[in-house]
C-alpha atoms as one frame of an Amber mdcrd trajectory, in Angstrom:
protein
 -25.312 -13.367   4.403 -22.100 -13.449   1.920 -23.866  -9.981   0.120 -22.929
  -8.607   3.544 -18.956  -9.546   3.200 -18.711  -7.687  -0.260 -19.749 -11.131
  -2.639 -20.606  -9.526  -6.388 -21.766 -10.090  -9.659 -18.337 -10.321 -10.962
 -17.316 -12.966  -8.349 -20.536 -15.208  -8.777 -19.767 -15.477 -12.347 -15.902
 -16.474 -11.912 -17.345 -19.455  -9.336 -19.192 -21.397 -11.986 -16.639 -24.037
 -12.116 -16.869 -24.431  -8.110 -20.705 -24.380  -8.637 -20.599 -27.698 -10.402
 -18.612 -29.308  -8.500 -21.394 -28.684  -5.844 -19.185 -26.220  -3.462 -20.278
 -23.066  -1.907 -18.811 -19.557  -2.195 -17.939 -18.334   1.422 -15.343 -15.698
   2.978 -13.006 -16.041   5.155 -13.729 -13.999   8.483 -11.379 -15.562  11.021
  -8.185 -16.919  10.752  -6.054 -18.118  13.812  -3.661 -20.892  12.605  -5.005
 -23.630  10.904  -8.816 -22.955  11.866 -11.414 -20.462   9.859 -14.495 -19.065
  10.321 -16.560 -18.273   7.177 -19.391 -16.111   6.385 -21.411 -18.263   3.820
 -24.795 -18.357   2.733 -25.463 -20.941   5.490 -24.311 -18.915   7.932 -21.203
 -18.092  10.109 -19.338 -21.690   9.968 -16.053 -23.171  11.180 -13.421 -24.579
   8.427 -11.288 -26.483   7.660  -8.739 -26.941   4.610  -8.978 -30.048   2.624
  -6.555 -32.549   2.678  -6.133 -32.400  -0.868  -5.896 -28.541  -0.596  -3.390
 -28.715   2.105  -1.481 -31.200  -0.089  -1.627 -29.235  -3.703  -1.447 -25.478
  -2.133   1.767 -23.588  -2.866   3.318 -21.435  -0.322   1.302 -18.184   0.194
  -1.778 -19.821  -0.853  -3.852 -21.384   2.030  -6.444 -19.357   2.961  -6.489
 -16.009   5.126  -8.694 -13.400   6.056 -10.323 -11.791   3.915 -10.077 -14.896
   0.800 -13.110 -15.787  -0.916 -13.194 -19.741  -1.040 -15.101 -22.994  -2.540
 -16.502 -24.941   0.515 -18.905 -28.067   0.897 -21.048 -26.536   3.823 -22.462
 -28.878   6.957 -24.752 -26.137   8.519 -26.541 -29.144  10.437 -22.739 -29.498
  11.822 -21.880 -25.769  11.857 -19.075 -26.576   9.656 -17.635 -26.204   6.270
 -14.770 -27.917   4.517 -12.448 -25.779   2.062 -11.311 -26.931  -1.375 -10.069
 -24.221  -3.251  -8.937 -20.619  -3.237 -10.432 -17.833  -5.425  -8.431 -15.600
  -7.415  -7.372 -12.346  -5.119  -7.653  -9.034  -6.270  -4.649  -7.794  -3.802
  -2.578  -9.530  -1.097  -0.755  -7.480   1.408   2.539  -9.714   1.580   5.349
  -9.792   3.310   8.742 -11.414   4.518   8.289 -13.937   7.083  10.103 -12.863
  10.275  13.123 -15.404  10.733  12.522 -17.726   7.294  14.625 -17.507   4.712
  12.971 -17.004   0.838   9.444 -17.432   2.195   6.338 -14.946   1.868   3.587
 -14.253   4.368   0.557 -13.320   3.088  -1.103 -11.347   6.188  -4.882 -10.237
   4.401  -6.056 -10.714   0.882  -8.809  -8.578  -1.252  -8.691  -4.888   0.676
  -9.693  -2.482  -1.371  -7.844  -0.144   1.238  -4.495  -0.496   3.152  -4.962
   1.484   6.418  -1.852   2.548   7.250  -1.655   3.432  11.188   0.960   5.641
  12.902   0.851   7.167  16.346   1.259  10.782  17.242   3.561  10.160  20.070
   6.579   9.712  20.693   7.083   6.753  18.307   5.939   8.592  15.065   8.419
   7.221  12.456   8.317   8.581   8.917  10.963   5.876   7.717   8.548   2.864
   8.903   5.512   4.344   7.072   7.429   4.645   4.100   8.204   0.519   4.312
   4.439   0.337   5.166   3.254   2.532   2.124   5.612   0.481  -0.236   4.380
  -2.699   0.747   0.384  -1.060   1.054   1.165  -0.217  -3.093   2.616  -3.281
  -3.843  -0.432  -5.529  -2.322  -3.269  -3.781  -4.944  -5.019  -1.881  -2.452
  -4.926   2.122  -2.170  -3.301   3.005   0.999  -4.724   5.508   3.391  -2.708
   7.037   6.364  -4.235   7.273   9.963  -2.563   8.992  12.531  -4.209   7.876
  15.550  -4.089   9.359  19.184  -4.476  13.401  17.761  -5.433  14.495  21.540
  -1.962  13.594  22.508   0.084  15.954  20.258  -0.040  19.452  20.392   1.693
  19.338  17.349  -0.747  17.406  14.687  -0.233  19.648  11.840   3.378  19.994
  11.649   3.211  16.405  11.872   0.474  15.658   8.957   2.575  18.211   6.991
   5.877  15.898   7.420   3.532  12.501   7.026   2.266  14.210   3.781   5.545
  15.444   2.216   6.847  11.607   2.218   3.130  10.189   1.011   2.369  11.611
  -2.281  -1.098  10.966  -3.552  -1.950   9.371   0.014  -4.883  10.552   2.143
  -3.515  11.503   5.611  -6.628  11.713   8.439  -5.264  12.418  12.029  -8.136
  10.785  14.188  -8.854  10.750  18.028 -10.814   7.626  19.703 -11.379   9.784
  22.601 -12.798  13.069  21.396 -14.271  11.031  17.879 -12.191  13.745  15.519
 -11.805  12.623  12.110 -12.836   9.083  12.497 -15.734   9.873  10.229 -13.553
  10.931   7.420 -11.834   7.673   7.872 -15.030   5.476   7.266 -16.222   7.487
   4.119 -12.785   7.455   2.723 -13.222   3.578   2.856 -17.046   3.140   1.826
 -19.477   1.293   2.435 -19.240  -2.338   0.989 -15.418  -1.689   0.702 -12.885
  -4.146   2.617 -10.311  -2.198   4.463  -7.112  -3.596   6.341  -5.948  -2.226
   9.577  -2.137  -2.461   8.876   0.559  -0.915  12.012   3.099  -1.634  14.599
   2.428  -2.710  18.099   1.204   0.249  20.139  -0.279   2.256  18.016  -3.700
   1.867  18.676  -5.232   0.025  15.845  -7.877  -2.237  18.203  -9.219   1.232
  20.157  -9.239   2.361  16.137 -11.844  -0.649  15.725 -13.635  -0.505  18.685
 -14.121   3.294  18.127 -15.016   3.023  14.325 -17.322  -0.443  15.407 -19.030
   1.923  17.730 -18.558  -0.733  20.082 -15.891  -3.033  22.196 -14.887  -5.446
  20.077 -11.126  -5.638  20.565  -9.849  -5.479  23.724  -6.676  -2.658  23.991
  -4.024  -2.242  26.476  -2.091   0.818  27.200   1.365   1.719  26.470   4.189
   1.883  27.939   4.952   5.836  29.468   8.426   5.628  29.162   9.414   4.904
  25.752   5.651   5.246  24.040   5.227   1.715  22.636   3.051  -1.492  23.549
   2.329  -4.942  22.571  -0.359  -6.015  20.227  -3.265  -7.455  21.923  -4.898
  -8.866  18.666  -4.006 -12.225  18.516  -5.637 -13.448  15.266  -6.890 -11.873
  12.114 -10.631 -10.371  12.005 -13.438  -9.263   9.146 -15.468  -7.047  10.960
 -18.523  -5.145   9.598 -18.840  -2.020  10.769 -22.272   0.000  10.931 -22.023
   2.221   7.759 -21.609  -1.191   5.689 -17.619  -0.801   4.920 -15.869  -4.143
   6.527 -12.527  -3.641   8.329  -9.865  -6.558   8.516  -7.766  -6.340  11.951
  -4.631  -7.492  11.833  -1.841  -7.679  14.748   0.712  -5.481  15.194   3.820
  -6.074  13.580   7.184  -5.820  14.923   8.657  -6.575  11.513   8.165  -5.859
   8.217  10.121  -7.327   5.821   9.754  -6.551   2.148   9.030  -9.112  -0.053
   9.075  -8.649  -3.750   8.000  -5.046  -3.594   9.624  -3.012  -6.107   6.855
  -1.321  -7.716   6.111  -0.617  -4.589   9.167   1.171  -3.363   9.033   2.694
  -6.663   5.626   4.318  -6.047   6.872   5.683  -2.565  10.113   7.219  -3.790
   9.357   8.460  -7.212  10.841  11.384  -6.488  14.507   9.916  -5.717  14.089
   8.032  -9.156  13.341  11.093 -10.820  16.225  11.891  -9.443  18.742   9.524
 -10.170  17.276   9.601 -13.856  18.548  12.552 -14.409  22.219  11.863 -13.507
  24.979  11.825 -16.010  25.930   8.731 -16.347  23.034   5.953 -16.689  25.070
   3.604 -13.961  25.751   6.008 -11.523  26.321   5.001  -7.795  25.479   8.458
  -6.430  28.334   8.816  -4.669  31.214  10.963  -6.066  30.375  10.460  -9.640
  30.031  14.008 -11.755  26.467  14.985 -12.436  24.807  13.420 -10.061  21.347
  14.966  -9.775  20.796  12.722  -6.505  23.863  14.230  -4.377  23.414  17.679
  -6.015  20.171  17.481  -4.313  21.051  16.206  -1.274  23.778  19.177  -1.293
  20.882  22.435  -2.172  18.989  20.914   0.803  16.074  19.203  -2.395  16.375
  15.821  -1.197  15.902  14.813   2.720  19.230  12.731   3.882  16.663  10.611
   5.699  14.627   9.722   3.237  17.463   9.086   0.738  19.120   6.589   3.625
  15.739   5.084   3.639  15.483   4.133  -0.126  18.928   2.963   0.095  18.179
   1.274   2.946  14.900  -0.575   1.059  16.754  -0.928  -2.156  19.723  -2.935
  -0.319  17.024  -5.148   0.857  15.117  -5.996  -2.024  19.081  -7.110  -3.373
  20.005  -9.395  -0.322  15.792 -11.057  -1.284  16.751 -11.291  -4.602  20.395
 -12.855  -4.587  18.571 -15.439  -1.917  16.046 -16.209  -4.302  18.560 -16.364
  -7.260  20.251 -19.135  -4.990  16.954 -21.273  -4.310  16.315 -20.774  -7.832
  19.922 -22.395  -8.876  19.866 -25.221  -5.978  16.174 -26.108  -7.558  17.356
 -26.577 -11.168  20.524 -28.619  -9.712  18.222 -31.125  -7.857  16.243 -31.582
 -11.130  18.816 -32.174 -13.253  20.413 -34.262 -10.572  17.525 -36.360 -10.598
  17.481 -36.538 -14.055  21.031 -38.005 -14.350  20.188 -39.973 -12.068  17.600
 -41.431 -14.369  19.096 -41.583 -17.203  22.100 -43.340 -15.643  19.192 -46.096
 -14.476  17.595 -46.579 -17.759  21.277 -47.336 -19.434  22.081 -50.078 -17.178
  18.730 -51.195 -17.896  18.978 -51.759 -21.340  22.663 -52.801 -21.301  21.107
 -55.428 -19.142  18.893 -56.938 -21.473
């Protein structure tokens, strides 16, 4: 069954050392707090984490959907036990909402970031932008859908605007209910390929499933009429396979999306405003009233959207405030240590002045 959830050559010869320790390879295929459900070569099982794992993992590093992991399988039981983590080849991370200094990792190995906007009301070009950086940032190649085409009578103006701020990025506006462009959405992601459905609440990503699935497999609620957004109605995280082969990771909507150590990323999205501001006079220019700034110069000819300048501000200031909090955690870390080492030190003097 695992050849079905994308296992390889190249993974069964990194899982030696797992192999002779008598563990299993399996995947991850439901997560909803601390319970799985892994596709393994015994079957679908239920999981649980180790004790040992729970003890030695680091933050970010229990299991999610999507992981590849070393389990001891009890098909008799219908069960599996986890032990260890295999190495990811992307993480889609982020900020968790309300916790100081800790990451979230919401999907691991996608070889594509499905990046889903609405054509309503609610289309935002500044929240795709935070979604691309953090889509670039994770490994995988991001890929814009613009879901709900049949309710704009304005989809190419608006695929031209998604496009001008998404350079590189395929852009597919897709329909659940007239079936337009959802089969350019399942060859862009290919069959044996693991995409992840990535988008606020509202925006349609379970009808996305269902509709790509061929079948009901998430259930969907409407939005709201009078201000164009809804709640999520996924409740956990989901590997589904889907009928051309490609697997497609549901995830549920987000209502925020904090960056977390994602400046490549934000790089990657605005190359053009660092173009920019490498080509001002002086090397640490503010862009603000300084002569030769190439950044306000282009704001001024009309070169550079005020928007999406705010925006990259707006990113940039927070990818500061995350690093001057983790400068801080950093700092109070090394004073407990060498706390404790005084500490001990102090303990083995009077020691030996005692004997």
């Amino acid at each position: 069954m695992i050849h079905l959830y994308g296992w390889s050559d190249a993974l069964r010869q990194s899982f030696d050392a797992y192999a002779a320790k008598g563990w299993s390879p399996a995947r991850v295929i439901v997560q909803q707090r601390g319970l799985y459900r892994l596709a393994s070569e015994a079957g679908e099982l239920n999981a649980e984490i180790s004790g040992r794992f729970a003890h030695e993992a680091a933050d970010g590093n229990y299991p999610v959907t999507g992981d590849w992991v070393a389990a001891s399988l009890r098909p008799q039981e219908g069960a599996a036990t986890i032990h260890a983590l295999l190495s990811r080849t992307s993480a889609f991370t982020r900020k968790a909402a309300g916790t100081a200094g800790h990451a979230q990792v919401v999907a691991a190995n996608a070889d594509v970031a499905l990046i889903t906007a609405s054509l309503n009301a609610d289309l935002n070009l500044r929240r795709l932008e935070r979604y691309l950086a953090t889509a670039w940032e994770s490994g995988a190649t991001p890929l814009i859908v613009l879901t709900k085409a049949d309710l704009s009578d304005r989809v190419d103006e608006q695929i031209a605007a998604v496009e001008a701020i998404a350079f590189g990025v395929g852009v597919h506006a897709v329909s659940a209910v007239t079936g337009e462009g959802l089969a350019a959405v399942g060859a862009a992601i290919g069959s044996g390929r693991t995409a992840v459905l990535l988008g606020s609440s509202g925006v349609g990503k379970s009808t996305l499933v269902n509709a790509l699935a061929g079948e009901t497999l998430m259930t969907t609620q409407a939005i709201r009429e009078h201000d164009a957004r809804g709640r999520h109605t996924t409740t956990h995280r989901e590997l589904i396979r889907l009928p051309d082969g490609a697997l497609l990771l549901d995830t549920p909507g987000m209502r925020e999306l904090g960056l977390w150590d994602a400046e490549e990323g934000v790089s990657a999205v605005y190359g053009d405003v660092e173009a920019l501001a490498g080509r001002c006079r002086f090397a640490d220019c503010r862009h603000e009233r300084e002569p030769g700034c190439a950044v306000q110069a282009a704001l001024s000819e009309g070169a550079l959207d005020a928007e999406r300048w705010r925006g990259y501000q707006k990113l940039q200031r927070e990818l500061a405030h995350e690093g001057r909090k983790d400068d801080y955690f950093a700092r109070q870390k090394q004073k407990k240590i060498w706390i404790g080492r005084h500490k001990a030190y102090r303990a083995m003097v009077k020691a030996r002045d005692r004997e």
